[in-house]
Backbone as CSV, one residue per row, in Angstrom:
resi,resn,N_x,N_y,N_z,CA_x,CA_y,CA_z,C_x,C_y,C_z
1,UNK,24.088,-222.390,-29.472,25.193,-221.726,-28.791,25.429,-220.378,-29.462
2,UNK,25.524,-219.265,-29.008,25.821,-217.808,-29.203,26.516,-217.736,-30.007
3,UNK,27.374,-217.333,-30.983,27.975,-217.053,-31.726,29.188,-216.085,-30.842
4,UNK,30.319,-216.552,-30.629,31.061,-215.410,-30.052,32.014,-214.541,-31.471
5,UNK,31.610,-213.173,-31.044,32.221,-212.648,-31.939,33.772,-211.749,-31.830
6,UNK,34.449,-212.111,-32.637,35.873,-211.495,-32.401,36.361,-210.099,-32.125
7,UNK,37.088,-209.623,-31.212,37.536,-208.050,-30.528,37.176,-207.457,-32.659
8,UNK,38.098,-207.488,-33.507,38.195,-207.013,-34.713,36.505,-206.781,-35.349
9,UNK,35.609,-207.601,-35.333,34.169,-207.378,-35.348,33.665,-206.408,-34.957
10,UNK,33.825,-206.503,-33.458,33.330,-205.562,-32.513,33.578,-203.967,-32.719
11,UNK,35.009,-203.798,-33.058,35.581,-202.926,-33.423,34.973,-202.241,-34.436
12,UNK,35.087,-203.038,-35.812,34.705,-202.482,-37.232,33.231,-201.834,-36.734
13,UNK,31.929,-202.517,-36.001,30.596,-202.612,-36.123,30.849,-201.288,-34.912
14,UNK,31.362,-200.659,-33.514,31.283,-199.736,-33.002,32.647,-198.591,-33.768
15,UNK,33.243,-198.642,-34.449,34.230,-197.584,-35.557,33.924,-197.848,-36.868
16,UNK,33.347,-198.478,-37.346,32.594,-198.425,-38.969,31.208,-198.617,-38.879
17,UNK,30.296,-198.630,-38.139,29.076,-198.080,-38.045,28.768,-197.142,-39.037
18,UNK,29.468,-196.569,-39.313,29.142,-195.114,-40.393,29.328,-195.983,-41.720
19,UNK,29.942,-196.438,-42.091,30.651,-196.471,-43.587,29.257,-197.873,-43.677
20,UNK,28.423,-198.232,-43.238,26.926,-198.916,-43.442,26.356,-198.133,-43.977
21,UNK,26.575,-196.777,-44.399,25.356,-195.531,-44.668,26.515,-194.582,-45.657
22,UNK,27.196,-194.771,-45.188,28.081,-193.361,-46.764,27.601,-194.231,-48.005
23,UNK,27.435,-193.231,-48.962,27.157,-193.145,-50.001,28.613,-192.744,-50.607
24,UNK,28.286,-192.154,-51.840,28.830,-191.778,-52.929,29.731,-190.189,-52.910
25,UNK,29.091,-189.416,-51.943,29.917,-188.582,-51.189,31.054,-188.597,-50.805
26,UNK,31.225,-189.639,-50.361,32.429,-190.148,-49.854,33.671,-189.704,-50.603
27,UNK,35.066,-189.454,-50.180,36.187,-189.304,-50.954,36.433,-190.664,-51.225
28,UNK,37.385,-191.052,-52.373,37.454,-192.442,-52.541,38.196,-193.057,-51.935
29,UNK,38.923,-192.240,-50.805,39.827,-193.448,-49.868,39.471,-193.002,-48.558
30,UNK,38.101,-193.028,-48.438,37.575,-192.732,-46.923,36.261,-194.183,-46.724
31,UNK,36.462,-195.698,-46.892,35.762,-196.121,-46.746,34.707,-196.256,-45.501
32,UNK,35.562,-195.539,-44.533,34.810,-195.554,-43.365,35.729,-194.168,-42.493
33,UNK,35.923,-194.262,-41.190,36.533,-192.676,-40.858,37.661,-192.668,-40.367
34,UNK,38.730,-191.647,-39.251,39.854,-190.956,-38.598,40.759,-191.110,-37.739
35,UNK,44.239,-189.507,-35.695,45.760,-190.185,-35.146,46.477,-188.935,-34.055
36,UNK,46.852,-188.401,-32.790,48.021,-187.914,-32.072,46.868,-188.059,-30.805
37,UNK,47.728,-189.313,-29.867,47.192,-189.514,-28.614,46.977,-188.591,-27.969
38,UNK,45.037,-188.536,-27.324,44.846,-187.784,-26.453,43.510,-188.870,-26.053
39,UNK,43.088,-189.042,-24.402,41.741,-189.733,-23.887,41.028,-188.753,-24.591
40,UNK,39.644,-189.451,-24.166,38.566,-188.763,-24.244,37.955,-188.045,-22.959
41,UNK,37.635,-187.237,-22.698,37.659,-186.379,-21.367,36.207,-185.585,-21.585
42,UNK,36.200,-184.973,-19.955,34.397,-184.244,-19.539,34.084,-183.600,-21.394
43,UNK,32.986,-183.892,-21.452,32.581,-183.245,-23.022,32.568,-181.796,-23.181
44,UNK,33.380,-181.308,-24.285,33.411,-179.774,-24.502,32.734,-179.133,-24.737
45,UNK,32.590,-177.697,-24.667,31.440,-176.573,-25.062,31.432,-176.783,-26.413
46,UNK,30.139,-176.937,-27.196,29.477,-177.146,-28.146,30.422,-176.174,-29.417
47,UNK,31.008,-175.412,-28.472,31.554,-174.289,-29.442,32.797,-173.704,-28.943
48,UNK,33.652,-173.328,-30.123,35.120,-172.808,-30.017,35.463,-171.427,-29.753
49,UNK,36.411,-170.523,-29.510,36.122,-169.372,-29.067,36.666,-168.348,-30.432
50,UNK,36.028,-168.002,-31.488,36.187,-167.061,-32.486,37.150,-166.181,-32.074
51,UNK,37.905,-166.421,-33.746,39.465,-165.480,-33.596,39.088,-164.502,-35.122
52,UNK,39.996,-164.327,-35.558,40.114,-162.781,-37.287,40.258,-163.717,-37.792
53,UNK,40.630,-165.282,-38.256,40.828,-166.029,-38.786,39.901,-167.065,-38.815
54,UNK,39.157,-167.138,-40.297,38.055,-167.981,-40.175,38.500,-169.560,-40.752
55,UNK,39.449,-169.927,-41.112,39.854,-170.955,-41.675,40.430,-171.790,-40.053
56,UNK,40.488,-170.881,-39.277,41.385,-171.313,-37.456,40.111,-171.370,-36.971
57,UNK,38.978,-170.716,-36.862,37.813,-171.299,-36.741,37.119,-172.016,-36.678
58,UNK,37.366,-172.443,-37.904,36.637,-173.114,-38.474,37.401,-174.910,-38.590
59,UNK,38.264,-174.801,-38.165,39.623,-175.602,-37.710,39.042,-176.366,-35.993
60,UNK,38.973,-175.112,-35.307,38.719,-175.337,-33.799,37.278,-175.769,-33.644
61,UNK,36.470,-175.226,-34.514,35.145,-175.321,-34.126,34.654,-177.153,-34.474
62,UNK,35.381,-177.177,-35.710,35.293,-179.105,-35.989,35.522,-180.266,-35.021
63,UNK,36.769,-179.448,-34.321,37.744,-180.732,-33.355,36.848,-180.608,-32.238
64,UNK,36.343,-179.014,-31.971,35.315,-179.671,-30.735,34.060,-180.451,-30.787
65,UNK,33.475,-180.538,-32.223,32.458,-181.222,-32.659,33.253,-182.255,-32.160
66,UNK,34.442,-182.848,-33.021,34.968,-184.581,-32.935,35.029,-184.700,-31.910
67,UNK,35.514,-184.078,-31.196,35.648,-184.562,-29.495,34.439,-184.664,-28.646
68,UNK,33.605,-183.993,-28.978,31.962,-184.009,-28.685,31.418,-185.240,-28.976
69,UNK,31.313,-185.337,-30.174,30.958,-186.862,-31.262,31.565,-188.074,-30.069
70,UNK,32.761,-188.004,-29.728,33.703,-189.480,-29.101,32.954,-189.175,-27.596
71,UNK,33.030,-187.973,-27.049,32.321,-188.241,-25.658,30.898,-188.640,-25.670
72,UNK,30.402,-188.551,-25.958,29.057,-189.132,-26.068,29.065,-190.777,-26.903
73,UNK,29.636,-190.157,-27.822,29.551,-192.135,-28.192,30.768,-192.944,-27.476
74,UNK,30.965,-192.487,-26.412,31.873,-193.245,-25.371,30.532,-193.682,-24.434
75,UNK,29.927,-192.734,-24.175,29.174,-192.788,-22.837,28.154,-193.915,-23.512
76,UNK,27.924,-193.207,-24.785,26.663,-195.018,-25.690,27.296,-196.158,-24.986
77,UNK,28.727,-196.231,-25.766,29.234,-197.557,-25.789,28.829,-197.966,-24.382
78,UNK,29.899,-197.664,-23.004,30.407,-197.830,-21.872,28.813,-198.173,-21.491
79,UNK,27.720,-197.473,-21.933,26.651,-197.799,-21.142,25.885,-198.958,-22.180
80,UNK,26.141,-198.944,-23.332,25.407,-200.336,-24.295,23.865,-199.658,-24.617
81,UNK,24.003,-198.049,-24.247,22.354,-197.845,-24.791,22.772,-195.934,-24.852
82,UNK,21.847,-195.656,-25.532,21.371,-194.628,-26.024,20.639,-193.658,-24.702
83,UNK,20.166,-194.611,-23.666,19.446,-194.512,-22.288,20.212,-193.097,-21.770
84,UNK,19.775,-191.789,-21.289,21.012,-190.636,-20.820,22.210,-189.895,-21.849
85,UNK,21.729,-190.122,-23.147,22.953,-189.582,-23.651,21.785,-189.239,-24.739
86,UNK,21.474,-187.764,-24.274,20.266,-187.143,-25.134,20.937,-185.525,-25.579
87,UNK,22.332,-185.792,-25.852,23.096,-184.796,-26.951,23.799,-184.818,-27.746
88,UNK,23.254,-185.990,-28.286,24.345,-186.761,-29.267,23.968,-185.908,-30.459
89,UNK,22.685,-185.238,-30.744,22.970,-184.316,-32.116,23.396,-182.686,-31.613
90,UNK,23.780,-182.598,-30.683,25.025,-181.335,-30.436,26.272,-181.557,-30.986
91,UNK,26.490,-182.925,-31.783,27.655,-182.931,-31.892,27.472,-183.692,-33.409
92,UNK,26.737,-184.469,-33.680,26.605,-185.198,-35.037,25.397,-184.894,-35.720
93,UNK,25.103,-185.325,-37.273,24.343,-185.577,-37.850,24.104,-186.332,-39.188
94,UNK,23.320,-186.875,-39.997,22.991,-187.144,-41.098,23.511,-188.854,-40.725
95,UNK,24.882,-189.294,-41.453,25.395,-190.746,-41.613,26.371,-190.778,-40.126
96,UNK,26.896,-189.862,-39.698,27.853,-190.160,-38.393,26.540,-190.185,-37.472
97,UNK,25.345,-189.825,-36.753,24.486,-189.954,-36.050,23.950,-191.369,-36.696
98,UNK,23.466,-191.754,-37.527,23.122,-192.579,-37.809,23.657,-194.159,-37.840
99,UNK,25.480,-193.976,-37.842,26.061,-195.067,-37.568,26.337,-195.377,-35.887
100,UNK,26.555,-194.160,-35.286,26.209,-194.314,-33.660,25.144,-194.988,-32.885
101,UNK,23.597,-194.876,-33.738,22.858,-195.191,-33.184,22.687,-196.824,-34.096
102,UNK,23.003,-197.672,-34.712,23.447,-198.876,-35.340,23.860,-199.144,-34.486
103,UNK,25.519,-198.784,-34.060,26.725,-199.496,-33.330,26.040,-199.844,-32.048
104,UNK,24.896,-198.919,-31.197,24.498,-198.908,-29.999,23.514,-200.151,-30.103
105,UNK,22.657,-199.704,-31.207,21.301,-201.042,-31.546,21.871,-202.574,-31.451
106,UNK,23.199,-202.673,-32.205,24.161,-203.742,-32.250,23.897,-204.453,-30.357
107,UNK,24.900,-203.130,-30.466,25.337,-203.487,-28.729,23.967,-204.519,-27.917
108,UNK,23.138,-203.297,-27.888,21.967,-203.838,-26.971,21.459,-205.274,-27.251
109,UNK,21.482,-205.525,-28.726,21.207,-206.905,-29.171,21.769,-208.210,-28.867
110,UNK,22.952,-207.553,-28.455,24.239,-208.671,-28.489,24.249,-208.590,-26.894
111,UNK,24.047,-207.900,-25.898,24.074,-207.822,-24.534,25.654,-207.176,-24.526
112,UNK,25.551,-206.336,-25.219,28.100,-206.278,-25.149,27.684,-204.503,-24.553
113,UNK,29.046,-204.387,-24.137,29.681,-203.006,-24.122,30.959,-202.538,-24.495
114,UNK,30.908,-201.528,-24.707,32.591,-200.945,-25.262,33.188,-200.547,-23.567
115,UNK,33.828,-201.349,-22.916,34.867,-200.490,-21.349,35.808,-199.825,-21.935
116,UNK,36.248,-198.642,-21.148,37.240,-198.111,-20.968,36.995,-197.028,-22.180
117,UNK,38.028,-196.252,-22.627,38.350,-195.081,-23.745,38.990,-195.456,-24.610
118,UNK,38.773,-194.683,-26.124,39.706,-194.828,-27.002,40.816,-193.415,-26.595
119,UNK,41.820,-193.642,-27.107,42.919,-192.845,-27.309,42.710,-191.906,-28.593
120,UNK,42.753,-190.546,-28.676,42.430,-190.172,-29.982,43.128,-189.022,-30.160
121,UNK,43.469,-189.069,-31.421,44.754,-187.682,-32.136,44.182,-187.512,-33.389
122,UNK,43.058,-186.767,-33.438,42.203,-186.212,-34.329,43.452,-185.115,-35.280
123,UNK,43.499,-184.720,-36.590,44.537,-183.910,-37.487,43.026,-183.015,-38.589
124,UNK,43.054,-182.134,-38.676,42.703,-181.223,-39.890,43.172,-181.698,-41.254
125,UNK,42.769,-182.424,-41.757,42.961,-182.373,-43.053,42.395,-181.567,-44.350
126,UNK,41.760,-180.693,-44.308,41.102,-180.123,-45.187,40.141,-179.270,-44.641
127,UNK,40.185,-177.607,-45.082,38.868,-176.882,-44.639,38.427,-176.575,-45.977
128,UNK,36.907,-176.340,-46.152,36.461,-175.683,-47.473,35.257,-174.963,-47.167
129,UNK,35.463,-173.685,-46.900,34.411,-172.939,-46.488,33.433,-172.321,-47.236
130,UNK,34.046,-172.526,-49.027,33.277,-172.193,-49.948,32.157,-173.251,-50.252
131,UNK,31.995,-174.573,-49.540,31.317,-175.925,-49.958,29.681,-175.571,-49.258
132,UNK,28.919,-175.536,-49.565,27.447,-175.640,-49.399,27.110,-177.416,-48.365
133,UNK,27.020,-177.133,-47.184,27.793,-176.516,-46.211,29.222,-176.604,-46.175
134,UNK,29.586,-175.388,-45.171,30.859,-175.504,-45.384,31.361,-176.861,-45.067
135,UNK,32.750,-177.347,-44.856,33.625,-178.403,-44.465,34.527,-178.512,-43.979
136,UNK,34.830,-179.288,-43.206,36.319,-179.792,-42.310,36.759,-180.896,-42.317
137,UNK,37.533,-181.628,-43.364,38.016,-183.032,-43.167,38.991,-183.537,-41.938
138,UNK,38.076,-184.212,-41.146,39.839,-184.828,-39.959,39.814,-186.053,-40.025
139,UNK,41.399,-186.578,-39.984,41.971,-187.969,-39.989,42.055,-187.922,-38.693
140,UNK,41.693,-189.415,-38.031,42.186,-190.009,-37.118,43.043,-191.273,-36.887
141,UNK,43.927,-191.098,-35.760,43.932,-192.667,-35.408,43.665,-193.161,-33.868
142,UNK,42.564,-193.660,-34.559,42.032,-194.217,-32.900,42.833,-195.304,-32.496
143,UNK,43.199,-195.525,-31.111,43.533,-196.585,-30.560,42.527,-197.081,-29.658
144,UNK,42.558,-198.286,-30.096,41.660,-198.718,-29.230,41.759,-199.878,-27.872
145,UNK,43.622,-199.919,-27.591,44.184,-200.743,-26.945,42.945,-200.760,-25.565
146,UNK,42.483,-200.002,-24.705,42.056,-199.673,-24.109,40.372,-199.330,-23.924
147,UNK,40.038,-200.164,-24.498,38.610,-199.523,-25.274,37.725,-201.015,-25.874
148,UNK,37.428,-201.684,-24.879,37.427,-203.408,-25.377,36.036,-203.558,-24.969
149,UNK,35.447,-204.247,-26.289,33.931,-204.654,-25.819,33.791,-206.160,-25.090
150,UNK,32.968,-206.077,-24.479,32.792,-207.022,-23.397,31.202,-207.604,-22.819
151,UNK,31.190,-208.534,-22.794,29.486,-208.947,-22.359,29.292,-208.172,-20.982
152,UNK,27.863,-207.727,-21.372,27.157,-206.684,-20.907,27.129,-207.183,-18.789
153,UNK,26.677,-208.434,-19.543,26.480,-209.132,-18.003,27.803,-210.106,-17.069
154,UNK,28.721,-210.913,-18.267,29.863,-211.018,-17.544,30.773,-210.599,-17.561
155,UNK,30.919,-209.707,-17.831,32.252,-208.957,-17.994,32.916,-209.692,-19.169
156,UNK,32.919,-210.792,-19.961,34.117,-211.408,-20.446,34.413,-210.585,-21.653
157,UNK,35.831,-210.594,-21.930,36.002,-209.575,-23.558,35.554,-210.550,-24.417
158,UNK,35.874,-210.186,-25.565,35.421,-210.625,-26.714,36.752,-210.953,-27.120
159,UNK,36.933,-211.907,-28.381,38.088,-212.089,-29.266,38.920,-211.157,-29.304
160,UNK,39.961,-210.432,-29.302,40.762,-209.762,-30.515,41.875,-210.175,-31.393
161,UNK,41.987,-209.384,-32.398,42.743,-209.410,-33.469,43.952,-209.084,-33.151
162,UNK,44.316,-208.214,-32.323,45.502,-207.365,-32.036,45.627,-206.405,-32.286
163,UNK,44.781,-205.611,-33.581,44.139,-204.587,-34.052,43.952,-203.756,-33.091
164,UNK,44.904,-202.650,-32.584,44.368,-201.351,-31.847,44.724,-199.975,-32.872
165,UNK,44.763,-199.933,-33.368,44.939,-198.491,-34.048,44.095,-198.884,-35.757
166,UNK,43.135,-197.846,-35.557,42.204,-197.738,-36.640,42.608,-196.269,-37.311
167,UNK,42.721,-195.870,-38.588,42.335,-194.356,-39.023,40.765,-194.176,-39.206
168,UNK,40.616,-193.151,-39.061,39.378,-192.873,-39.043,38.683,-191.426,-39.670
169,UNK,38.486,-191.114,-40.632,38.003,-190.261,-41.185,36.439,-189.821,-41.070
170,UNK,36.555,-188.059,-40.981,35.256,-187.613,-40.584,35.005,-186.686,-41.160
171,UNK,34.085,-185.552,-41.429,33.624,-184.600,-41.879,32.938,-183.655,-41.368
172,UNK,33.683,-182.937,-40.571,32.419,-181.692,-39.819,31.950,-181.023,-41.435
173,UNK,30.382,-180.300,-40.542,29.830,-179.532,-41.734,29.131,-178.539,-40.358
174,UNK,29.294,-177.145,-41.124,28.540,-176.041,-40.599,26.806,-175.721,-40.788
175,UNK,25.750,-176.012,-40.228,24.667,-176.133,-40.472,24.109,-175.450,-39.177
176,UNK,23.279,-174.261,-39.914,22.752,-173.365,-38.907,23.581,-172.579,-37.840
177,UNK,24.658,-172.389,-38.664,25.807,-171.375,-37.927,27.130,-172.355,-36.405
178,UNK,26.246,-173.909,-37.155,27.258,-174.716,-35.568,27.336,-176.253,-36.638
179,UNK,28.988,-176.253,-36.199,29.659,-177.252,-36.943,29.465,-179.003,-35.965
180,UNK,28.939,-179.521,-36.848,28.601,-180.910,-36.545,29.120,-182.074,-37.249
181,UNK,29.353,-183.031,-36.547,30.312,-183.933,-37.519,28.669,-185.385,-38.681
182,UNK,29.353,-184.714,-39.877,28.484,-185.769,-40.489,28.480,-186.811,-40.968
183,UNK,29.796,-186.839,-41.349,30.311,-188.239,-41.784,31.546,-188.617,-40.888
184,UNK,31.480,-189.893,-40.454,32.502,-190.659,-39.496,32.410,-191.902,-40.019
185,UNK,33.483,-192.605,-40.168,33.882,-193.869,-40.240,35.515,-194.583,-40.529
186,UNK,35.581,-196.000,-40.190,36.998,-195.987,-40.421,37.375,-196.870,-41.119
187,UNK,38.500,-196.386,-41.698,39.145,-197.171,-43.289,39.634,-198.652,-43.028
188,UNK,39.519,-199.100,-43.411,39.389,-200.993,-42.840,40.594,-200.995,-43.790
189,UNK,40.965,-200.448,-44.755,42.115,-200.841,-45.592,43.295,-199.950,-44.854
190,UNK,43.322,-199.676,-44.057,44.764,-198.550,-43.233,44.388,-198.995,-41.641
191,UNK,45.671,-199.219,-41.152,46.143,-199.216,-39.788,46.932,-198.377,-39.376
192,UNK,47.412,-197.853,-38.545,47.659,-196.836,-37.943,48.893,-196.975,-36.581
């Protein structure tokens, strides 16, 4: 008999996908990643529109990475494959690409999908433009009231915990003049 696995599982393995692969990089209270409600909506231009202020830049240019990063790994989830969603490194790389394509491998294995959207209020926590590459820390809190994995073939959900609001911490980095998110994952020790 299948093993049914609980909504809170599902969750950690498609929003901590990443924190399988951070290393030592990591800040020490970012075990995995990133809070102010907004859906996830048509995916944004790859890029922000440059102002005299490179720290506002460099601010704008991250959140459209994150929001880039969630539309596409919406479209993974919702579809349970990687199948059509061939711009997922317009928006990620290194350990956040790498836990996306886990969470998806998961999926396909298990026959599940993620329905519906998370809710997301991505915050700036930190720019450092002097860092080799530069950096952008953002906190999130995802909700995920709305956003429920479910067998691929019957529709049925999975367990949950009650668990809808995750923080979630990420890391854009500037590489080759375009900011990409590299580290994503979310803190299993904070709710939101």
């Amino acid at each position: 008999m299948a093993r049914v696995l609980r909504r809170k599982d599902l969750m950690y393995i498609a929003l901590v996908a990443g924190s399988a692969v951070l290393t030592a990089c990591s800040s020490p209270h970012t075990d995995a990643a990133p809070p102010a409600p907004s859906t996830v909506a048509a995916p944004p231009s790859p890029t922000a529109t440059p102002t005299a202020d490179p720290t506002a830049d460099a601010k704008a240019a991250a959140l459209v990475a994150y929001q880039g990063m969630w539309d596409v790994t919406v479209k993974a989830y919702n579809a349970g494959s990687l199948d059509g969603v061939d711009n997922l490194e317009t928006y990620t790389r290194d350990k956040a690409l790498a836990g996306i394509k886990i969470a998806v491998n998961y999926y396909q294995k298990n026959n599940l999908v993620v329905k519906g959207q998370p809710k997301l209020s991505p915050q700036v926590q930190a720019v450092d433009l002097a860092s080799m590459p530069a950096r952008v820390t953002i906190r999130d809190c995802i909700d995920s009231t709305d956003f429920l994995p479910v067998n691929k073939t019957t529709g049925a959900p999975s367990d949950t915990d009650g668990v809808h609001r995750h923080v979630y911490n990420s890391v854009a980095q500037r590489v080759d003049g375009r900011w990409l998110i590299g580290e994503s994952a979310v803190d299993r020790t904070l709710t939101c």
